[in-house]
C-alpha positions in Angstrom: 0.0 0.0 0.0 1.2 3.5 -0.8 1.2 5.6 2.3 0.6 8.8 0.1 -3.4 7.2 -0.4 -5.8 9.6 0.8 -6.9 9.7 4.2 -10.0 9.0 4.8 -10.8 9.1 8.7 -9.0 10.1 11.6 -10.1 9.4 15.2 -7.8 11.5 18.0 -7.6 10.6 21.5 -10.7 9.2 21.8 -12.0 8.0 25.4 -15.5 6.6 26.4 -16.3 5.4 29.8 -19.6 3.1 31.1 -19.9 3.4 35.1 -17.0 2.5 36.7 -15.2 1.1 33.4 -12.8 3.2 31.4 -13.5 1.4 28.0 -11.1 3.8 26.1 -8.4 5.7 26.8 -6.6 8.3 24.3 -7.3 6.0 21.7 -6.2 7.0 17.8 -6.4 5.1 15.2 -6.9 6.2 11.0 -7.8 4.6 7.8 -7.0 5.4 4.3 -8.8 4.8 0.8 -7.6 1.6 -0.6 -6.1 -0.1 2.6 -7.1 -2.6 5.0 -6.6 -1.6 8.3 -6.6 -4.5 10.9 -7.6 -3.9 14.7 -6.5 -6.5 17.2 -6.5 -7.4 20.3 -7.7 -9.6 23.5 -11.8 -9.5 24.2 -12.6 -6.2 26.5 -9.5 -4.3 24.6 -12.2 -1.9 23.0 -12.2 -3.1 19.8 -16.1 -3.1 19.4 -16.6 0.1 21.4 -13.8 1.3 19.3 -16.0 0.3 16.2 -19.4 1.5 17.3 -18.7 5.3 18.1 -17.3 5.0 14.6 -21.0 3.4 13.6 -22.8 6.3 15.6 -23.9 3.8 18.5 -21.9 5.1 20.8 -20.7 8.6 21.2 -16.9 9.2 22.7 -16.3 10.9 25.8 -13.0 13.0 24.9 -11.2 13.4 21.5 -12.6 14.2 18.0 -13.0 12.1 14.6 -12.0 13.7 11.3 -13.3 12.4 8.2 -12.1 13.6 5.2 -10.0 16.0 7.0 -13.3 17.8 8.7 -14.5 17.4 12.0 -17.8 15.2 12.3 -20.1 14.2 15.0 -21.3 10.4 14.8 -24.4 10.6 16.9 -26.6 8.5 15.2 -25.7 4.9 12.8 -27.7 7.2 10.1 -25.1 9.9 10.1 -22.1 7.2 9.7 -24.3 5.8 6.8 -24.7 9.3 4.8 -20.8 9.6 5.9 -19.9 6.5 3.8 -19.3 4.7 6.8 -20.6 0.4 6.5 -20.2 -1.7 9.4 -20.9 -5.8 9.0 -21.1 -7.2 12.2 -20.8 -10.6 13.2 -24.5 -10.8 14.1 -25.5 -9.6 10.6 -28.7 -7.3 10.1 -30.5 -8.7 6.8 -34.4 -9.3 7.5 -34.6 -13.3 6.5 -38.0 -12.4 5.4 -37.4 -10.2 2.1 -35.5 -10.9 -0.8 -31.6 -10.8 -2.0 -32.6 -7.5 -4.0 -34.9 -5.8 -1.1 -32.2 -6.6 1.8 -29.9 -4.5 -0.6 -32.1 -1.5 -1.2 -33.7 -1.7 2.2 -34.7 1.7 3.0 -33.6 3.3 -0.1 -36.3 1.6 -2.6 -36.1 3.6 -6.1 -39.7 4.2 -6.9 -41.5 4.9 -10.1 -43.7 7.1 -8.4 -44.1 8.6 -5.0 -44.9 5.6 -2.6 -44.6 3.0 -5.9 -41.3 0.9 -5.9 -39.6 0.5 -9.1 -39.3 -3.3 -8.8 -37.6 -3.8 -12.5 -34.5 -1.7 -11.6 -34.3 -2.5 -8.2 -33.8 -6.0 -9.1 -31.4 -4.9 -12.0 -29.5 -3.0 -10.0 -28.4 -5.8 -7.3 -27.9 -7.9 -10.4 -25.0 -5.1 -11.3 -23.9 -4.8 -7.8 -23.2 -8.0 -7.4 -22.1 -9.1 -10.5 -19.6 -6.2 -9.7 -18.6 -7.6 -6.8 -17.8 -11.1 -9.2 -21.2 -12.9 -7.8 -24.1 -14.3 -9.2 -26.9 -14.8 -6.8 -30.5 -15.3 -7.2 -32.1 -11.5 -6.0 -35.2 -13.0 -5.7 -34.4 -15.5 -3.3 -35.3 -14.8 0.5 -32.2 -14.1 2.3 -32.9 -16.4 5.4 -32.7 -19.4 2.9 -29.2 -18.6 2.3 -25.8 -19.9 4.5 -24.0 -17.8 6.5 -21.4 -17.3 3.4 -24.0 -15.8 0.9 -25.1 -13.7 3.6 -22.3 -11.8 4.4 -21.6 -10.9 0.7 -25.4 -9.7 0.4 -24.3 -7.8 3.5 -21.6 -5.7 1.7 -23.6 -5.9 -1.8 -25.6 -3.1 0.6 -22.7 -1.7 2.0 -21.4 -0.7 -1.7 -24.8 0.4 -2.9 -25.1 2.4 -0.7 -21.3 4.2 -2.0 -19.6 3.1 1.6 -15.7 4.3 1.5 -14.8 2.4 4.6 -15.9 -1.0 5.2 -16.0 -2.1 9.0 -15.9 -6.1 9.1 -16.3 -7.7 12.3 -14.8 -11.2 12.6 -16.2 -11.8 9.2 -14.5 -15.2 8.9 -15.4 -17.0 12.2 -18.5 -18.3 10.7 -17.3 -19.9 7.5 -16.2 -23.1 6.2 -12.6 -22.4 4.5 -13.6 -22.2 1.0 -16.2 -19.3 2.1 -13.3 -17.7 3.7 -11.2 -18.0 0.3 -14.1 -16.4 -1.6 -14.3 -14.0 1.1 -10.8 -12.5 1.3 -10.8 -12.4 -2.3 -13.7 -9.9 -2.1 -12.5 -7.8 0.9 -8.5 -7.7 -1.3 -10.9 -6.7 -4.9 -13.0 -4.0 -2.7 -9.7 -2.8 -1.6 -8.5 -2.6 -4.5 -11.1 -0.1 -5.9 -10.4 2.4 -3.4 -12.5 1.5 -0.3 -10.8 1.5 3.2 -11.3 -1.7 5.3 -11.1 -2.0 8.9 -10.4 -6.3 9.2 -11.4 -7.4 13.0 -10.2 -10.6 13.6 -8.5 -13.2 16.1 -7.4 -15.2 12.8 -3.6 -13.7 12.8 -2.5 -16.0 9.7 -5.8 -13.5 7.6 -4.1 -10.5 9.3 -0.7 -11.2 8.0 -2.7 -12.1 4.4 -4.2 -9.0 4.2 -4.0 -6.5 6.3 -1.4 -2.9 5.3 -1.2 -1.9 8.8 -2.2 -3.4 12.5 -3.4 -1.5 15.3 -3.2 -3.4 18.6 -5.7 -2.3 21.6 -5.4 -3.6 25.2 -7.0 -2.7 28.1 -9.0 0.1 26.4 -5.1 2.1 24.6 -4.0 1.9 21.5 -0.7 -0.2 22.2 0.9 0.0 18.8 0.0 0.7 15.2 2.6 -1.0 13.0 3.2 -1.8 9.4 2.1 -5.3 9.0 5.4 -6.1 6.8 7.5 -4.9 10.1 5.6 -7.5 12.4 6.0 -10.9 13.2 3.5 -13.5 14.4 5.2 -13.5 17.9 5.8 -9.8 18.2 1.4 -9.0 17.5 0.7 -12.0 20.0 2.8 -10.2 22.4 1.4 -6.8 22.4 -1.8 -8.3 22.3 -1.7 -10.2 25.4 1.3 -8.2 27.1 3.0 -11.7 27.3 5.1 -14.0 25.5 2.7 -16.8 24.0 5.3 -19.4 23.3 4.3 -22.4 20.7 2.4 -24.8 23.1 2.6 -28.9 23.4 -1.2 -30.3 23.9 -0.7 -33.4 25.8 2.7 -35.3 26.3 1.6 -37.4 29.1 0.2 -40.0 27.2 0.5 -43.7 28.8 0.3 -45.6 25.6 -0.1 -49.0 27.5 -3.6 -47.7 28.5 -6.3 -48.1 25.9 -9.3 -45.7 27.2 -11.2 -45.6 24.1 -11.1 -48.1 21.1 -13.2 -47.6 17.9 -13.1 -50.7 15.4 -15.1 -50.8 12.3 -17.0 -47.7 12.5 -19.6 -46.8 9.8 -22.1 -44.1 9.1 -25.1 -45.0 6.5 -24.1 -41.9 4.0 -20.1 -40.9 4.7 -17.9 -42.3 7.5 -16.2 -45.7 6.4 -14.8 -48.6 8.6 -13.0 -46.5 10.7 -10.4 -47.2 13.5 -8.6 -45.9 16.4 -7.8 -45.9 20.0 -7.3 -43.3 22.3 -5.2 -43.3 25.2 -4.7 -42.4 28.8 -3.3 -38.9 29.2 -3.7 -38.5 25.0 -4.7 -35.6 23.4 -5.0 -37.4 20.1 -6.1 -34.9 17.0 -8.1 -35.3 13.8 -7.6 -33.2 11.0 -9.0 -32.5 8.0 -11.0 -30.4 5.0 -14.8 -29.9 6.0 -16.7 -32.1 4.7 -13.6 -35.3 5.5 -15.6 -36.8 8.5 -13.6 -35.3 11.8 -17.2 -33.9 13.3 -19.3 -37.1 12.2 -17.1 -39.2 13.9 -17.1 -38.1 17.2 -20.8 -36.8 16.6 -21.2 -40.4 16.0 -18.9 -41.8 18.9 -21.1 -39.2 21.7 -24.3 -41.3 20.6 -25.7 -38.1 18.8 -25.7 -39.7 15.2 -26.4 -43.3 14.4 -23.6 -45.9 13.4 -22.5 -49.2 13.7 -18.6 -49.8 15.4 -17.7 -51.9 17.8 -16.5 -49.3 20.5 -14.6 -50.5 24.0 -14.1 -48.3 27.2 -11.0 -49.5 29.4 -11.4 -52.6 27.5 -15.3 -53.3 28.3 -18.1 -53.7 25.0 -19.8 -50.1 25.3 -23.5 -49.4 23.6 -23.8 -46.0 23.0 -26.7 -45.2 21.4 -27.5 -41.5 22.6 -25.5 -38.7 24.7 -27.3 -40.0 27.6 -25.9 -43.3 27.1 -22.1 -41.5 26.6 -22.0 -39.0 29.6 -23.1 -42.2 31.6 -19.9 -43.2 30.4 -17.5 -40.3 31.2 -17.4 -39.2 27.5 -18.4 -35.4 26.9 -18.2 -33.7 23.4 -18.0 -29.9 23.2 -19.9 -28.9 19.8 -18.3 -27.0 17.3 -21.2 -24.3 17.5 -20.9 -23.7 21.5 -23.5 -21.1 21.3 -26.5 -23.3 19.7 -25.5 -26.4 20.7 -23.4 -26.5 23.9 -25.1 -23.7 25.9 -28.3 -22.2 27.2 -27.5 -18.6 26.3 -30.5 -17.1 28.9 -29.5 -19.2 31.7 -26.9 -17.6 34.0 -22.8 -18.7 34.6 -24.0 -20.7 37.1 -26.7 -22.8 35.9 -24.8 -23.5 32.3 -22.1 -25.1 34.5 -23.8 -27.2 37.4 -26.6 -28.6 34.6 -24.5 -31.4 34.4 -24.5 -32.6 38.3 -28.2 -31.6 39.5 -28.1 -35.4 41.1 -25.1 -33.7 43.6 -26.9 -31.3 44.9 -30.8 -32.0 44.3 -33.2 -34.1 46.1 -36.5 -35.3 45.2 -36.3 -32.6 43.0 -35.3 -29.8 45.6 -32.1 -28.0 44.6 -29.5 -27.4 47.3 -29.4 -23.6 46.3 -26.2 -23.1 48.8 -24.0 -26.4 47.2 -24.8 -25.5 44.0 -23.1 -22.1 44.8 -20.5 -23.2 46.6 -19.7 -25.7 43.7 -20.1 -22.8 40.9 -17.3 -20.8 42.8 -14.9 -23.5 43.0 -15.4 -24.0 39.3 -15.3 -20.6 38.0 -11.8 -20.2 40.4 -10.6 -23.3 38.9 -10.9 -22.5 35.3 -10.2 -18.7 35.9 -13.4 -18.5 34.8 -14.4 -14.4 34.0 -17.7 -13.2 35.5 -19.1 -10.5 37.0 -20.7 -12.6 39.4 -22.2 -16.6 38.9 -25.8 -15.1 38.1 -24.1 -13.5 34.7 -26.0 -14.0 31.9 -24.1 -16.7 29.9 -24.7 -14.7 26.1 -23.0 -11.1 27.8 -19.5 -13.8 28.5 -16.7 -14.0 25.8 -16.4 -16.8 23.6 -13.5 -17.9 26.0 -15.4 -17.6 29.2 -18.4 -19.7 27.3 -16.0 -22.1 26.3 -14.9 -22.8 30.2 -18.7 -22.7 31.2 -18.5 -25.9 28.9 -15.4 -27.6 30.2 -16.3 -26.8 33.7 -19.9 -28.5 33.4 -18.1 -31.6 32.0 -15.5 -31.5 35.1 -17.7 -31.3 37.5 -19.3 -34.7 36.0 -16.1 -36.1 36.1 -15.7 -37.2 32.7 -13.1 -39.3 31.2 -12.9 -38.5 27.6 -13.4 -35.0 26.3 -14.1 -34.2 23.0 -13.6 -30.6 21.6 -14.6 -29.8 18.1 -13.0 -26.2 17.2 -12.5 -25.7 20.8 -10.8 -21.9 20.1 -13.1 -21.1 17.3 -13.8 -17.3 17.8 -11.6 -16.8 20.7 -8.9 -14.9 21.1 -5.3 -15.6 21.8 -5.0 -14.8 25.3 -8.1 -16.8 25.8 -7.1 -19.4 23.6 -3.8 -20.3 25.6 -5.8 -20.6 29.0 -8.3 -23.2 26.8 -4.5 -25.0 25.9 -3.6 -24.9 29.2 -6.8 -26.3 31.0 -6.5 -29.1 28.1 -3.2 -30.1 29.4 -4.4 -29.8 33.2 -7.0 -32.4 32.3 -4.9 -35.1 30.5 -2.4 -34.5 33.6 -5.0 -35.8 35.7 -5.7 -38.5 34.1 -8.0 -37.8 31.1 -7.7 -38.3 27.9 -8.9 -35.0 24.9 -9.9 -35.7 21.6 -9.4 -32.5 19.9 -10.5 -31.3 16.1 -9.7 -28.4 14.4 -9.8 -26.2 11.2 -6.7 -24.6 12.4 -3.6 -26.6 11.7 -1.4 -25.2 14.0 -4.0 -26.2 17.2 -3.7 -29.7 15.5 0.1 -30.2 15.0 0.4 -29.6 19.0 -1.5 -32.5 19.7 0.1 -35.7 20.8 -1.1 -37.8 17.4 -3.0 -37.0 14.4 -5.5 -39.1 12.7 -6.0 -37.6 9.0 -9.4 -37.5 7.5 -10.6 -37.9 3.9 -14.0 -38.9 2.2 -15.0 -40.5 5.4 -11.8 -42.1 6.3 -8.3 -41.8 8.2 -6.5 -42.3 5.7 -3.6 -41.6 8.4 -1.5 -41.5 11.2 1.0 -39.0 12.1 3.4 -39.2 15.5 3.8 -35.4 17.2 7.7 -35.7 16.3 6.4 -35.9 12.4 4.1 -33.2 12.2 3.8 -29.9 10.0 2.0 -28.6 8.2 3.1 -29.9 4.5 2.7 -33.3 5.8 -0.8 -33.0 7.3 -1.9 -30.9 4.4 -0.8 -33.6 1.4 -3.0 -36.3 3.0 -6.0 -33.8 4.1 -6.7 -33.0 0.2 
């Protein structure tokens, strides 16, 4: 990027505080047209803050924002709009109900006639728009019949009809399978390319070194650093991130291999998995790689009694039925789901509840709830696990991804499980967070579990203790930790 590209927007020491939180402190940060701009930084740095007094939902405190070198006041999301300021969060704000075309033009229907909506061009023009953006998508289909991929590029379809210069994406990746985040870079690089600036949020460091001109770190609320992205390293961002060194970690290493926990023989699914095998051992933190679509979540989907199959499966040696998750957590096996927020939690229940749902035999009787144990209990977990909450009544959907995460693990320790299972167990959570989630892996292997862990990230992979390589329904191999990396994982996975 050219340094000498016009600058588009300016904030200066901005600050914003809620009661008795200082959110931001002296905060600057600029974009420029045709540069992506990436913010970074732990959850509670201010990054969203940061983002919606830029958006006009929050208004700053101290400092001032420039935009095209004259002062503005955001006060309202409608003034950012008429600014040419788009923001896609990760929650994204398409009505399901009307159409590809109508989600585009939404509140900004051309009409034929006062009060008459010109359907003909409307339609036309999101044809162009996307076609533009190299897309062709049905504009007459109802958006809530589309994935989370065609969503997002509807999204910004609206952003650039509506002439944005600065694009604001919010984790836009976290959601996608990988060949939706290909397409999707692509498209962030092309709408760079035409002139746009692009403020990239993300946890995903390998994206920010892809694409990103310049990084600006946030942590606790200050801008720590802003830094051309060719003048960083990996190491040197996760360090200003998380004010300490993040060192490479080992998942596992305390394997007993003469102890067979878990053995799988012969598994099958009716319409992908194929006759396959495995053990696990004591103290292993065995992991499965490979492409979405390969098999990694049906297999252990299939193992936690949540999909039919046929296998002949032992535990410690011993035949084991396991024809429902009932039957599984009976056995001490405990599978945290890829999508934590649908399928692992109870968003509306509090900190508490999400974690003691698990043991309501400990501290119920004839269906009276020992209030006073299960607090007691919730406090030793959430000290345990380091576990952050305002207090154990918290709301579970106000946490970070990495506190929700811990709800989960802490609901499967206090069963006492032998065997956990995490599919994407850091998805959407930062690196700080994402170390502690390593760390209390390794504390439960130490203590005699054993982890199963998959993952789209190959580097969470290559640190486990073995990898079993998925394809079309199979392993199609096994790789020891000391012959790991990346090229070798990769040529199997494809």
């Amino acid at each position: 990027m050219s340094h000498d590209h016009k600058l588009l927007l300016e904030m200066r020491g901005i600050g914003k505080n809620f009661p008795g939180v200082k959110a931001l402190s002296h905060v600057d940060f600029s974009i420029r047209a045709g540069e992506i701009h990436a913010l970074c930084g732990e959850n509670g740095a201010g990054k969203s803050t940061m983002m919606k007094i830029l958006s006009g939902i929050y208004h700053p405190d101290e400092g001032e924002i420039l935009f095209e070198s004259k002062a503005v006041h955001i006060k309202k999301p409608d003034v950012a709009q008429r600014l040419g300021i788009a923001i896609i969060h990760q929650e994204l704000s398409l009505v399901p109900e009307l159409t590809v075309a109508e989600n585009i033009f939404i509140g900004d229907y051309p009409q034929l006639l006062p009060g008459i909506v010109d359907w003909t061009r409307m339609k036309n023009e999101a044809v162009h728009v996307l076609k533009e953006m190299g897309f062709d998508i049905d504009v007459d289909q109802a958006v809530g019949t589309m994935g989370i991929a065609k969503q997002q590029i509807v999204e910004i379809a609206k952003a650039l009809h509506r002439k944005a210069k600065i694009v604001i994406l919010d984790e836009p990746t976290a959601p996608l399978a990988p060949q939706d985040v290909e397409r999707l870079i692509e498209l962030v690089i092309k709408i760079k390319n035409e002139g746009l600036g692009i403020v990239y949020i993300s946890h995903r460091l390998p994206e920010v070194f892809r694409i990103s001109d310049r990084v600006t770190v946030l942590k606790d609320g200050q801008n720590v650093a802003t830094i051309d992205t060719k003048d960083l390293t990996r190491d040197q961002l996760i360090k200003l991130m998380v004010g300490r060194e993040v060192s490479s970690m080992r998942l596992g290493a305390v394997a007993k291999k003469e102890v067979k926990v878990l053995s799988v023989a012969g598994l099958q699914t009716p319409d992908l998995l194929q006759n396959v095998n495995f053990d696990l051992h004591e103290g292993e933190v065995l992991g499965i790689a490979g492409l979405v679509g390969s098999g990694r979540t049906e297999l252990v989907r299939a193992i936690f009694g949540a999909d039919p199959c046929t296998a002949e499966i032992k535990l410690f040696g011993k035949s084991l039925t396991v024809k429902s998750p009932r039957d599984a957590i009976k056995q001490g096996i405990a599978l945290l789901p890829e999508d934590r927020k649908h399928q692992g939690l109870i968003l509306g229940m509090s900190a508490l509840e999400n974690m003691t749902i698990s043991g309501l035999d400990e501290f119920s009787k004839f269906g009276i709830v020992n209030k006073k144990k299960e607090q007691e209990d919730g406090e030793t977990l959430v000290k345990k696990l380091q576990v952050r909450v305002s207090g154990l009544s918290q709301e579970t959907r106000t946490l970070s991804g990495g506190n929700q995460q811990k709800l989960i693990i802490a609901r499967w320790l206090y069963k006492n499980v032998k065997i956990l299972i995490f599919d994407e167990p850091t998805r959407g959570i930062d690196v700080g967070a994402k170390a502690e989630i390593y760390n209390l892996i390794n504390q439960f292997v130490k203590e005699g579990g054993s982890a199963i862990v998959i993952s789209s990230e190959l580097p969470e992979v290559l640190m486990c203790d073995r990898v079993l390589v998925m394809a079309r329904g199979r392993i199609v191999k096994e790789i020891p930790h000391e012959e790991c990396s990346e090229e070798n994982v990769i040529q199997y996975m494809l």
